[in-house]
N, C-alpha and C positions, 0 to 999 in steps of 0.2 A: 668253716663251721664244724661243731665235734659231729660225730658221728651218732653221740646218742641223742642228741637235738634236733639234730634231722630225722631222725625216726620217728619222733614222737610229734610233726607238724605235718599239715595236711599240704598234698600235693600240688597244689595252687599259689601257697604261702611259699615252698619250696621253690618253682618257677619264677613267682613273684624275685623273693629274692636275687636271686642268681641277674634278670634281669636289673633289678634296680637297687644295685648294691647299697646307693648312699643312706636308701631307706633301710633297709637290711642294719646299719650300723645305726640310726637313729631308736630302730625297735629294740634291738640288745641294749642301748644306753639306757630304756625305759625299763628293762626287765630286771637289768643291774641294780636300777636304782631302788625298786618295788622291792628286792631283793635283803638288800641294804634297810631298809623303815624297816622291812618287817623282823631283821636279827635283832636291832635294836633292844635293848633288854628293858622293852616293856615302855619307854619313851615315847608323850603321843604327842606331835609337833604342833606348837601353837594355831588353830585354824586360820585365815585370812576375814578380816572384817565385812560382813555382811554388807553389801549394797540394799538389799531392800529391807533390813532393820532400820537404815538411815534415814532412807524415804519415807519410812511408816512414822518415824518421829517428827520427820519436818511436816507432814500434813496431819499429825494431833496437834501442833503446835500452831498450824494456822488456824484449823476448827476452831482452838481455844480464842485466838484473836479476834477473828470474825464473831464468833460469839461475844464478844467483851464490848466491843462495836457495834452489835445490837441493840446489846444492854442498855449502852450507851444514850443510842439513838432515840430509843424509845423513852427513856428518863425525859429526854429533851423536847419530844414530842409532846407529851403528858404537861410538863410544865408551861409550853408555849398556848395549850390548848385552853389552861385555867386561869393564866396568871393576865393576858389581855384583855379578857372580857370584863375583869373586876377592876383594871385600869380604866379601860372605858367607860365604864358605866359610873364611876367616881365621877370624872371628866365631865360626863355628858350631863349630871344633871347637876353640880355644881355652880349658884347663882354666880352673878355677872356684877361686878362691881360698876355705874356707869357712872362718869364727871363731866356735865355740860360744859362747855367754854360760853357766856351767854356773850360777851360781845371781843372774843377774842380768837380769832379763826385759827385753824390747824394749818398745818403746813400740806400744799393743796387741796387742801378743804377735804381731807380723806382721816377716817378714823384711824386714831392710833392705841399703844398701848405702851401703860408704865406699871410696873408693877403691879401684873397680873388687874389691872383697871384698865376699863375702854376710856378714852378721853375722844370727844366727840364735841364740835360743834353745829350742828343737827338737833334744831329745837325739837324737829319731828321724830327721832330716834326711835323704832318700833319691837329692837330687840330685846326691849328690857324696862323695865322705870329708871327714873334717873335719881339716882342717892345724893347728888350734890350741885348745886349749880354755884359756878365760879364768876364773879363779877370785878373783872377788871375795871377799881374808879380809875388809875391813869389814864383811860383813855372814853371818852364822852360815851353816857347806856343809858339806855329809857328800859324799864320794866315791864313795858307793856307785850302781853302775851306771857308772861311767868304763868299766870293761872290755868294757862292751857295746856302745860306740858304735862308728864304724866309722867309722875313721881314718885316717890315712897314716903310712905306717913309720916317719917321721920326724916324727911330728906335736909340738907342744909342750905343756906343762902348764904355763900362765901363771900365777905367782902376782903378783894385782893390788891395790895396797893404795894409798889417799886419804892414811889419817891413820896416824900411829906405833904398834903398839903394841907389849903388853910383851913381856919376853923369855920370860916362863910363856905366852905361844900361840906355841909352837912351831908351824911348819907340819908337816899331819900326815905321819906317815911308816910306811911298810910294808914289817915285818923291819928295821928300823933305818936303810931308805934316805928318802931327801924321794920324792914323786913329782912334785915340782915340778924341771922342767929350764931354768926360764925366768923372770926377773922384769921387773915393768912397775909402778914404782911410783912416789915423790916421790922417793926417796934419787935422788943423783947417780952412783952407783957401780952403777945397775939396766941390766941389759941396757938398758930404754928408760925414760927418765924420763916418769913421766908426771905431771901435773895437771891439776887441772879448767879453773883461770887461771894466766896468765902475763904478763910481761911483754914487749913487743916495740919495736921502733922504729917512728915513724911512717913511715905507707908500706909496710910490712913484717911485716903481722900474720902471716903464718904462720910466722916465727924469733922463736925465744925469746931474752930476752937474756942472756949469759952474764959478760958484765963489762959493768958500768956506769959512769960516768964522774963526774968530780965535778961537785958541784952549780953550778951557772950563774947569777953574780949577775945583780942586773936582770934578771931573764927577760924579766918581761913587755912590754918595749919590742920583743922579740925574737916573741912570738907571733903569730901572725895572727890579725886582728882578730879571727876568729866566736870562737878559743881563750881568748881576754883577753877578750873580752864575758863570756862563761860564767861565766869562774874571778869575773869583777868583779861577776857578779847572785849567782852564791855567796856571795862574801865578806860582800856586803849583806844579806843572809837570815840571820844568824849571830844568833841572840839569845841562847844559853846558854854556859854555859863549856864543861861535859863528861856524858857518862853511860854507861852502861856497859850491858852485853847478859848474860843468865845464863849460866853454862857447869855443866854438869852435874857437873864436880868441886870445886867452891866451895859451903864452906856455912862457917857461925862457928867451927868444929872446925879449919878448914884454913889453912895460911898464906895464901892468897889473902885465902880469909874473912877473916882478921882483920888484912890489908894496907886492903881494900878499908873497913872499919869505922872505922881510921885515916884515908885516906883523907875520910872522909865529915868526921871533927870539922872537916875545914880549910877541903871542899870540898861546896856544892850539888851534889850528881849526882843524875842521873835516869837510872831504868832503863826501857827499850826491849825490846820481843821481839824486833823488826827493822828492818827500815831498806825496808822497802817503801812503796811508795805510801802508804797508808793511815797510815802512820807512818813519817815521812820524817825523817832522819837530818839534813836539811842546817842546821837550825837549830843544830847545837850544832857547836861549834869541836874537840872532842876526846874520843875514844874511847878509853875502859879497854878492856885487853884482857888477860883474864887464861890466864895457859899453867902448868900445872904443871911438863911435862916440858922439859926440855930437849936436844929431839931435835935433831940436823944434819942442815941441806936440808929442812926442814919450814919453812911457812911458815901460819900460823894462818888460816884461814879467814876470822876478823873483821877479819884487816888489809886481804884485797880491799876487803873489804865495804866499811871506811871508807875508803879512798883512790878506790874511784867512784865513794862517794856529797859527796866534797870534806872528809871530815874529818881531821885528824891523829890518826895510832892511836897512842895509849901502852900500849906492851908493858911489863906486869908478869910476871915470867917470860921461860921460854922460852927460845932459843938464840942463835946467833950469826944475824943477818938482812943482815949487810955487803955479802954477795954473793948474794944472793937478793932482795931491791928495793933502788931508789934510795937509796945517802944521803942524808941531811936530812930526807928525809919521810917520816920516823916518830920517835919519843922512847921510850929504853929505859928503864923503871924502874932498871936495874942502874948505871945515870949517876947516884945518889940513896941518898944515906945514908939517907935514911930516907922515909916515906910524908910527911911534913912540908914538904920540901927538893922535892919533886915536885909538892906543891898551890901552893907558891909558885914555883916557873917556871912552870907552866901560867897562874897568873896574870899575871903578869909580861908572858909571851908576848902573851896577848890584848887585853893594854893598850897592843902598841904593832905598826898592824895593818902595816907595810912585815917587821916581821921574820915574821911570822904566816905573809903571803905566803909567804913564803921556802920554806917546807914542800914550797910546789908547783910546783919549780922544773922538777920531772919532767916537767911537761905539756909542756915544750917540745921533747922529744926522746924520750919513752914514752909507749907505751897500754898500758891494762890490757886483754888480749885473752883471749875467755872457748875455751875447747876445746870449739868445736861437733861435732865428729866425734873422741870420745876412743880410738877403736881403728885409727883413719887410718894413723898411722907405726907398730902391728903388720902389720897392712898389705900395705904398702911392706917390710917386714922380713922378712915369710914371703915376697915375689915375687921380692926379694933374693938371701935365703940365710938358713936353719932354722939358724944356730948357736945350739946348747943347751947347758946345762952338765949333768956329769953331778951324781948325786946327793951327792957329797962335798964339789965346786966349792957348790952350791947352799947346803948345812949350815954353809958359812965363811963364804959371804958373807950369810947369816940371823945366826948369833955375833957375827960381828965386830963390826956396828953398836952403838953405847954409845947409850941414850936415856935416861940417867938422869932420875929424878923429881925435883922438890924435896924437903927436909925439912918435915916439919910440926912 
């Protein structure tokens, strides 16, 4: 070490040294260096970046966040706190739309609901008046006790009917008036037509169709694949010609009866209870169906039946069907001079399977859609507007309908 450096350090520093050399050569390298910046012609060395500049940014950055999240919060509060109670109280005093069944019971006898309406069978109902009473004639009703329910001034008395019938059951009437102000049944001239199935477009199962189009050659090139799969493992399944279901007004006495016995010399038929699971319809190509009356706007039950389970329905009897399902897919007995002239087109038909097809050309533009909510568009009709007919309106439009029977 120089001699004038040691002079000028205190006597402890000196010692120090001399003892702990390496440190001795670390302090010169520090002095060197101090040395060095400072000749530097005026250069002042970029600082090192602050650590707690850093920190101070990352926590105005979360302030701001947490604040924004307040904001937030409280927007959300404010709306929760206004926007329920004016739902509520819309809700809570909103009248109650109520539909008796008067002799047709609910499914376990428990109130339901279509269409924002209670449908209830409970003469006694005490949540509300009842805006409508529904009177199923298909099935046997006495009126007694009507006067005792507790109604609305404008209430209606539905008369609701499935199938045709004759013109000896009049609907009943007191002092010579209907008390029926309303009808809901298959005819097309009913305040509301109703049915249990229907036809609709695909896409569009809740409109019924009301004109149908003609039938569509080639369909099947036109299906979608999973609709031409289906119809083409049906086709395949087909082992019988035809057979036929009982209807309570056929027996050997009746023209039916003794269509259907004709029938038989030409043709193998087989008779079915139904077309269920358990006895499945799809093997046979062709359903008798037999109708005595010939009512309009009626449509026989066993024609659904055969047209979803993939068979062609031949109508013996019955009425006009042009405008009530598809063309093609179905065959009238009345196209047939005789029961003879009908066992040979049905064979004919099944011997040659592109025209067979043809039946089903409907799948390409109809489903068969069943009436899960059959009191839905009553409804919609009392939330509307109660136009009722009076008792005289109702008495013409009961007359006026023709459903003639056949001759036996």
């Amino acid at each position: 070490m120089p001699i004038d450096t040691i002079r000028g350090m205190p006597i402890d520093k000196i010692l120090s040294s001399r003892q702990h050399p390496q440190r001795r050569r670390l302090e010169e390298s520090d002095v060197e260096d101090s040395s060095q910046n400072n000749d530097t012609d005026g250069f002042i060395g970029i600082p090192p970046p602050s650590r707690s500049s850093g920190i101070s940014r990352r926590l105005t950055n979360s302030r701001k966040l947490i604040l924004k999240w307040i904001i937030c919060l409280s927007g959300i509060f404010v709306l929760l706190h206004f926007v329920p109670r004016h739902i509520n109280r819309e809700f809570k005093y909103e009248p109650r739309t109520v539909i008796l069944l008067w002799n047709d019971e609910n499914v376990n006898g428990q109130d339901s609901n279509q269409c924002h309406c209670v449908i209830t069978s409970n003469r006694n109902y005490t949540k509300g008046p009842i805006d409508a009473v529904v009177v199923n004639v298909d099935r046997p009703y006495s009126m007694d006790g009507l006067d005792k329910v507790a109604h609305t001034p404008d209430y209606l008395v539905v008369y609701a009917n499935l199938h045709p019938l004759n013109l000896d059951q009049n609907p009943m009437t007191i002092h010579g008036e209907s008390i029926f102000n309303y009808s809901m049944s298959y005819r097309w001239d009913s305040d509301l037509v109703w049915a249990e199935y229907y036809f609709s477009r695909i896409g569009n199962p809740a409109e019924r169709v009301l004109n149908f189009t003609a039938p569509v050659i080639s369909f099947m090139n036109r299906l979608p694949t999973k609709v031409s799969s289906r119809l083409r493992l049906n086709f395949r399944l087909k082992q019988y010609l035809a057979m036929y279901m009982q209807c309570k007004d056929m027996n050997a006495s009746t023209k039916q009866g003794r269509y259907l016995m004709q029938m038989r010399e030409h043709l193998e038929l087989s008779y079915i209870d139904s077309c269920h699971a358990s006895n499945n319809c799809a093997p046979y190509k062709f359903m008798l169906i037999f109708e005595s009356r010939r009512c309009p706007d009626y449509v026989h039950p066993q024609i659904y039946t055969a047209l979803a389970n993939f068979v062609v329905p031949v109508l013996i009897g019955g009425g006009n069907l042009s405008h009530l399902v598809p063309p093609g897919s179905y065959i009238s007995g009345d196209d047939f001079h005789s029961p003879f002239e009908l066992a040979q087109h049905l064979q004919m038909i099944s011997s040659q399977p592109l025209l067979y097809e043809q039946f089903f050309w409907w799948h390409s533009k109809y489903v068969i859609s069943y009436n899960k909510q059959p009191y839905c568009a009553l409804c919609k009709q009392l939330r509307r507007s109660r136009r009722k007919r009076i008792s005289v309106e109702f008495l013409e439009w009961w007359t006026v309908y023709q459903c003639p029977g056949s001759e036996d």
